[in-house]
N, CA, C and O atoms as a GROMACS GRO file, in nm:
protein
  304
    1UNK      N    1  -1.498  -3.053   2.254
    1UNK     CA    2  -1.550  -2.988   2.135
    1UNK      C    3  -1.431  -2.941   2.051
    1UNK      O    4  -1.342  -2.874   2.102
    2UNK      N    5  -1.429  -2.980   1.907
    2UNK     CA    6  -1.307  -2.936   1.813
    2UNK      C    7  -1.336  -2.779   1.817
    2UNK      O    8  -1.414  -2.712   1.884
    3UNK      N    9  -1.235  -2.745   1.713
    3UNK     CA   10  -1.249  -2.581   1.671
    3UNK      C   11  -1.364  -2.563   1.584
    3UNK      O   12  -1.445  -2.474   1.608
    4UNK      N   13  -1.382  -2.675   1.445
    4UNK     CA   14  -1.504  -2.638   1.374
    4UNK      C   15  -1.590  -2.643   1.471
    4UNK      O   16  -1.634  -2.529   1.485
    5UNK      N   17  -1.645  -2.727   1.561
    5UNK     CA   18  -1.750  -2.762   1.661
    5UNK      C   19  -1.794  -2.583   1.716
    5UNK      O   20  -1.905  -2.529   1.710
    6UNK      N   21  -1.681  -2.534   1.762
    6UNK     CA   22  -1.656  -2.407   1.868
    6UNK      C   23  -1.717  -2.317   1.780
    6UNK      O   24  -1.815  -2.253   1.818
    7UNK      N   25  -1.661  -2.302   1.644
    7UNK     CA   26  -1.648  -2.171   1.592
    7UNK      C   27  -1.848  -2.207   1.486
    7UNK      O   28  -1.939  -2.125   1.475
    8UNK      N   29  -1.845  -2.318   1.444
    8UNK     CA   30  -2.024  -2.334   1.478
    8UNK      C   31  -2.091  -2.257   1.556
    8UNK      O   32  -2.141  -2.153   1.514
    9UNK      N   33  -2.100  -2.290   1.658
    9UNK     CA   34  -2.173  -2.271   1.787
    9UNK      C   35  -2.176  -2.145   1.831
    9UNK      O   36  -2.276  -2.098   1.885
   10UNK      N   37  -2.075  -2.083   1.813
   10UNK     CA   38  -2.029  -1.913   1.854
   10UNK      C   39  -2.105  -1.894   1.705
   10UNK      O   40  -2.219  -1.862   1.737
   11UNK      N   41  -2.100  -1.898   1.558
   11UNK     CA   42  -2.180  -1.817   1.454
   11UNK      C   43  -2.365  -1.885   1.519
   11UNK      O   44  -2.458  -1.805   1.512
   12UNK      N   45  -2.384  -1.992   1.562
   12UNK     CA   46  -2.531  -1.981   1.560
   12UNK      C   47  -2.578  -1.903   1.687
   12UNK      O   48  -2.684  -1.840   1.678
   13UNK      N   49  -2.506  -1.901   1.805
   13UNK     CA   50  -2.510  -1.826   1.924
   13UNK      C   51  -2.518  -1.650   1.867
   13UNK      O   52  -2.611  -1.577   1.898
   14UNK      N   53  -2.445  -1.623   1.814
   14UNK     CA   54  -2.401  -1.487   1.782
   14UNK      C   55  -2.550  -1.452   1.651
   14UNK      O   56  -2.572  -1.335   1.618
   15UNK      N   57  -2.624  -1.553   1.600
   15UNK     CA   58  -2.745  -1.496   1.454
   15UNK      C   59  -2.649  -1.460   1.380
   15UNK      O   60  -2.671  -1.348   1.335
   16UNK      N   61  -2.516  -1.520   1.335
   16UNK     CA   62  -2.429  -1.469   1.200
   16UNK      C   63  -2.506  -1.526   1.104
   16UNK      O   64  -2.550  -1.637   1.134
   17UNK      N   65  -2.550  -1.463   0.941
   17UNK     CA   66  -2.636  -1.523   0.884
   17UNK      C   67  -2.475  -1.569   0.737
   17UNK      O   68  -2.455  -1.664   0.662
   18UNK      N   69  -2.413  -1.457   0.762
   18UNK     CA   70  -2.280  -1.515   0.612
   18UNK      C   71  -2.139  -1.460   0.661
   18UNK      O   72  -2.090  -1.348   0.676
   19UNK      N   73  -2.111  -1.546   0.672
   19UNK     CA   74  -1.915  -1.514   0.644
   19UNK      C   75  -1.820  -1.505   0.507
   19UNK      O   76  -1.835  -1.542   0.391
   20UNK      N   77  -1.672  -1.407   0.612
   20UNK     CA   78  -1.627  -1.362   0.472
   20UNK      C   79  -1.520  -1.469   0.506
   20UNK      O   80  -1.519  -1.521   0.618
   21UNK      N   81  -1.403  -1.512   0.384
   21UNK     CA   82  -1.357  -1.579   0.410
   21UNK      C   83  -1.234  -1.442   0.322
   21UNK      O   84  -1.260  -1.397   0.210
   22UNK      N   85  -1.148  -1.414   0.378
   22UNK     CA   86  -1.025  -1.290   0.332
   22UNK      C   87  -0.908  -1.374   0.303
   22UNK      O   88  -0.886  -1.467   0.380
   23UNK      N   89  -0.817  -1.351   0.189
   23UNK     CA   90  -0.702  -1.381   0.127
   23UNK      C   91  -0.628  -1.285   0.057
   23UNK      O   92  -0.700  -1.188   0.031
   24UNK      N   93  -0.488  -1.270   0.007
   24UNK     CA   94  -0.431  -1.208  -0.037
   24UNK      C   95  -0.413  -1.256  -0.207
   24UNK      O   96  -0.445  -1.374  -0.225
   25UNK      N   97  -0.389  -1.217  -0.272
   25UNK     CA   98  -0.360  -1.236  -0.400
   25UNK      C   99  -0.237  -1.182  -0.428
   25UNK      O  100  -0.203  -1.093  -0.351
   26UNK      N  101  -0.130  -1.222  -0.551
   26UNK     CA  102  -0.010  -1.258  -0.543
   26UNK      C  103   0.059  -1.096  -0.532
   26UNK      O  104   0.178  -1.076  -0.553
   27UNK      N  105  -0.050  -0.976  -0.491
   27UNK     CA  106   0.059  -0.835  -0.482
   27UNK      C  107   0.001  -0.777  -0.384
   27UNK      O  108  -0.030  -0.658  -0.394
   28UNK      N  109  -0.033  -0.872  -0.236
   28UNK     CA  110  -0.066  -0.825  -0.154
   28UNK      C  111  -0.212  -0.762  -0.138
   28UNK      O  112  -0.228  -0.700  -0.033
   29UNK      N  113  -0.295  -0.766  -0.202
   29UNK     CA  114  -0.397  -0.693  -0.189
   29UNK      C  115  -0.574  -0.838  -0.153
   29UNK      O  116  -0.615  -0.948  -0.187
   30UNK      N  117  -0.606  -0.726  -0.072
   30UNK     CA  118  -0.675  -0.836  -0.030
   30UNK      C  119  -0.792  -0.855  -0.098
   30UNK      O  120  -0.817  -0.753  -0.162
   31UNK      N  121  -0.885  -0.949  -0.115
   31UNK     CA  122  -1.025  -1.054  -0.173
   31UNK      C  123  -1.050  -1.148  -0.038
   31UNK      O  124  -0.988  -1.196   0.057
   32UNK      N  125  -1.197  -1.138  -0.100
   32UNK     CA  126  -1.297  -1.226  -0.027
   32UNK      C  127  -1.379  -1.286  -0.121
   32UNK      O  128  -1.396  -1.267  -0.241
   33UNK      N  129  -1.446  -1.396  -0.006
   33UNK     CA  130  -1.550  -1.453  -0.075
   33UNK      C  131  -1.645  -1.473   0.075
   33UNK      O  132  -1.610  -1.487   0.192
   34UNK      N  133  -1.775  -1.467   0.012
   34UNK     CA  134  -1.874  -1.410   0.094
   34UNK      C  135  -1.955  -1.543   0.053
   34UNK      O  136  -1.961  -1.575  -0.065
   35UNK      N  137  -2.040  -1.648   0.192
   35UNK     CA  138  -2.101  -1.725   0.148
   35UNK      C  139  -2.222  -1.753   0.308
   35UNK      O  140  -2.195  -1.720   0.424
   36UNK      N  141  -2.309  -1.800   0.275
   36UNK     CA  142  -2.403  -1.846   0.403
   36UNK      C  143  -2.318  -1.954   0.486
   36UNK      O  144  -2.226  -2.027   0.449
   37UNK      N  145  -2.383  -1.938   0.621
   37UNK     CA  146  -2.302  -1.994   0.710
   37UNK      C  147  -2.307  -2.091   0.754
   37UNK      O  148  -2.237  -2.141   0.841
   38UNK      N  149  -2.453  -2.161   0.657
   38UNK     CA  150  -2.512  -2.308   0.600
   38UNK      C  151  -2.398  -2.386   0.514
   38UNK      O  152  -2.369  -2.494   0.565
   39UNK      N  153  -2.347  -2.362   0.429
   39UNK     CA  154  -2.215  -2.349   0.378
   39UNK      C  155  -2.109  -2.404   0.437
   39UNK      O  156  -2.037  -2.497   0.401
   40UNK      N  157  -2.108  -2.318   0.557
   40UNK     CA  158  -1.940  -2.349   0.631
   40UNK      C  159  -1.898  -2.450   0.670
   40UNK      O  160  -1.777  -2.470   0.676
   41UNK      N  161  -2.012  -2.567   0.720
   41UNK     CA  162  -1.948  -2.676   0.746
   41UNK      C  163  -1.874  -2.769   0.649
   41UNK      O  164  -1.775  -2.836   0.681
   42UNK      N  165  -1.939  -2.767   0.510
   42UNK     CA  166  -1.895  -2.809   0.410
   42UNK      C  167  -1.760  -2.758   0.373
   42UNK      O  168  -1.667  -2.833   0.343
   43UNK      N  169  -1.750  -2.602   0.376
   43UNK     CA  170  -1.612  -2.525   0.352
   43UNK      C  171  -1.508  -2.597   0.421
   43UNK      O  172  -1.414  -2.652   0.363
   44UNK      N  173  -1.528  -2.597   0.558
   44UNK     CA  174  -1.439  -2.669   0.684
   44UNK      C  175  -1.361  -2.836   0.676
   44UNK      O  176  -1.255  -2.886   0.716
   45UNK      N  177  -1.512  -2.894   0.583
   45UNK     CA  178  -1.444  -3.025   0.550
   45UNK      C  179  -1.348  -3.063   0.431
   45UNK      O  180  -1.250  -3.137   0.432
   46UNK      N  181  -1.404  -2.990   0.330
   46UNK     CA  182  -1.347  -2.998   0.218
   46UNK      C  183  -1.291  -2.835   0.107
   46UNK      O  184  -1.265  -2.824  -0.013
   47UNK      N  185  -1.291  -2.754   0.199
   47UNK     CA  186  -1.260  -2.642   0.096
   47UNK      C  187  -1.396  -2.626   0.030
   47UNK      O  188  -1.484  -2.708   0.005
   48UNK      N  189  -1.378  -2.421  -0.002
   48UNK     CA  190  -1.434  -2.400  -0.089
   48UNK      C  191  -1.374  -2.322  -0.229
   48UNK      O  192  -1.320  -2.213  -0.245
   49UNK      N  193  -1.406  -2.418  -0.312
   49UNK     CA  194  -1.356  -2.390  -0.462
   49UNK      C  195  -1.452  -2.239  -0.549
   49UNK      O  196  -1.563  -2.185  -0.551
   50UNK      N  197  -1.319  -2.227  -0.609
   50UNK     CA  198  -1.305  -2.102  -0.645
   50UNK      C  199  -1.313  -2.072  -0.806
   50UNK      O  200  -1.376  -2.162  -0.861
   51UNK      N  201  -1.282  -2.004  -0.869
   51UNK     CA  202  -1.237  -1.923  -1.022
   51UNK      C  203  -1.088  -1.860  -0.990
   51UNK      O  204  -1.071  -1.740  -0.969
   52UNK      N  205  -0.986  -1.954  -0.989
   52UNK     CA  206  -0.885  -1.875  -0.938
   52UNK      C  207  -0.858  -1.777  -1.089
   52UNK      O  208  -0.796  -1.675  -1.058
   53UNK      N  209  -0.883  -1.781  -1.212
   53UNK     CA  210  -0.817  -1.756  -1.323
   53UNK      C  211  -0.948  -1.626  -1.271
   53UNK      O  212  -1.000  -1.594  -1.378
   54UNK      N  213  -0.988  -1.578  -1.202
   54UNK     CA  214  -1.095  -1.423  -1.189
   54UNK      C  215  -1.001  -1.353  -1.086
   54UNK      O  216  -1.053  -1.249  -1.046
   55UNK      N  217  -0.869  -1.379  -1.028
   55UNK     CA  218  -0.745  -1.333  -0.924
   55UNK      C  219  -0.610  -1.342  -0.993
   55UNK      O  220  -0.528  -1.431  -1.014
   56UNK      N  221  -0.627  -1.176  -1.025
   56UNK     CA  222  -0.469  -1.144  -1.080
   56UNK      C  223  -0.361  -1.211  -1.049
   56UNK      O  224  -0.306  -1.197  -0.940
   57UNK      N  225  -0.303  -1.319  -1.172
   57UNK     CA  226  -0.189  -1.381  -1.102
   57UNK      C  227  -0.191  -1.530  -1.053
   57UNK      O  228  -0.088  -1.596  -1.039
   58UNK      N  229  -0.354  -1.590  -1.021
   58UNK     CA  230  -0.326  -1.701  -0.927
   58UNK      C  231  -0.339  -1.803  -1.046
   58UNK      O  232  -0.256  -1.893  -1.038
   59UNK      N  233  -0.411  -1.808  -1.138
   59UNK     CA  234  -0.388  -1.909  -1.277
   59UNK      C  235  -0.441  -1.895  -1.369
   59UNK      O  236  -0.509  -1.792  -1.372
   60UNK      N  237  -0.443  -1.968  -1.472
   60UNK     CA  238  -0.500  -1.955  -1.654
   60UNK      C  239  -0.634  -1.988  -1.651
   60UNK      O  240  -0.675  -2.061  -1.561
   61UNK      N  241  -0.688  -1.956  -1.712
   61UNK     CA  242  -0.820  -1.992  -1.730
   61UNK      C  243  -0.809  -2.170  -1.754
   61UNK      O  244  -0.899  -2.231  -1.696
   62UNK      N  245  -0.725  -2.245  -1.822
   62UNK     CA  246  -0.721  -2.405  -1.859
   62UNK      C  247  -0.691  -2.444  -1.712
   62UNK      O  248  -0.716  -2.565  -1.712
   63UNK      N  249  -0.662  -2.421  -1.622
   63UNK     CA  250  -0.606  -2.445  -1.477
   63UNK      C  251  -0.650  -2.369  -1.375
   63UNK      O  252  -0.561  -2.334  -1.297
   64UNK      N  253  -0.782  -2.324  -1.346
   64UNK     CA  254  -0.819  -2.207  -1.259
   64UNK      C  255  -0.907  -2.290  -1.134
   64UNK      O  256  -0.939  -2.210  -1.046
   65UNK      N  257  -0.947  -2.414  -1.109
   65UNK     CA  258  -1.009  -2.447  -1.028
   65UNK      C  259  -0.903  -2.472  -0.902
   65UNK      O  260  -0.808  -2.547  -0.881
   66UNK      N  261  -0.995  -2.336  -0.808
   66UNK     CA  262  -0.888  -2.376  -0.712
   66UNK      C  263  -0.987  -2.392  -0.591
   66UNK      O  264  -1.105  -2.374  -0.619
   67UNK      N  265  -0.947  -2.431  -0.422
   67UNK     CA  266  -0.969  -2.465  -0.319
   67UNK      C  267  -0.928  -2.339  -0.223
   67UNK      O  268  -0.813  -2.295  -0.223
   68UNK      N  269  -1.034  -2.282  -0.139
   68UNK     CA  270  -1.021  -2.205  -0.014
   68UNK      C  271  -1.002  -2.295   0.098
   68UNK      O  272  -1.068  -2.395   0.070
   69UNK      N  273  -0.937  -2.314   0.229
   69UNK     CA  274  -0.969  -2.387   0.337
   69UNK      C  275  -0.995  -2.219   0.410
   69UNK      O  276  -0.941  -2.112   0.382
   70UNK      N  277  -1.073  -2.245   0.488
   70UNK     CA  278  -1.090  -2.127   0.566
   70UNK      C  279  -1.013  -2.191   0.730
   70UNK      O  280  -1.032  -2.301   0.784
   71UNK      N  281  -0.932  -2.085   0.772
   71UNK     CA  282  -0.823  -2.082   0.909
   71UNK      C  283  -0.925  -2.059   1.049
   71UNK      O  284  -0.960  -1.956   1.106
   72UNK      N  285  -0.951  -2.183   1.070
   72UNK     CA  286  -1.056  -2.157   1.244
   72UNK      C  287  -1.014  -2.055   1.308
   72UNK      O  288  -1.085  -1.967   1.357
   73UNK      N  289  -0.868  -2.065   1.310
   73UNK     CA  290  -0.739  -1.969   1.428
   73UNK      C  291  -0.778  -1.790   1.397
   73UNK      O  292  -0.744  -1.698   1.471
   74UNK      N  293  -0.832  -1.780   1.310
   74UNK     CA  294  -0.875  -1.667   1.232
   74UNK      C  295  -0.978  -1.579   1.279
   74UNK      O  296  -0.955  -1.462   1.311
   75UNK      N  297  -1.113  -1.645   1.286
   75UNK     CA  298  -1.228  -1.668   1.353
   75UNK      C  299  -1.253  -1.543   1.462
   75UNK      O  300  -1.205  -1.547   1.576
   76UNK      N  301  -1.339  -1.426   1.413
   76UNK     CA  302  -1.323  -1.318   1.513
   76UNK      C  303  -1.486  -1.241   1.508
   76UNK      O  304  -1.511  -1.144   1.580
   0.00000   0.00000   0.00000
């Protein structure tokens, strides 16, 4: 069984209904994004995209589409 496989199985075992996915932004301070856990497999394969130009610092509004990968190793 991979890690996505593991960390599946432990949220449907456990009734997790949404996860946060936590990052820093460019002065240390932390953000999330909060999504169903229907979701996650999709997150896992391909990222989940963002509004980076709504995070102090990360880009312009003409250049703001950005990508989350969420870190299995993380997973608590």
């Amino acid at each position: 069984m991979g890690d996505a496989e593991r960390v599946l199985e432990e949220i449907k075992k456990r009734g997790i209904r949404f996860v946060q996915l936590w990052f820093t932004d460019l002065l240390g301070n932390l953000k999330s994004i909060e999504m169903p856990t229907s979701e996650l497999p999709g997150a896992l394969a391909e990222g989940l995209g963002f509004d980076g130009s709504s995070i102090h610092g990360f880009a312009r509004i003409d250049e703001s589409d950005m990508l989350i990968q969420p870190d299995l190793n993380t997973f608590s």
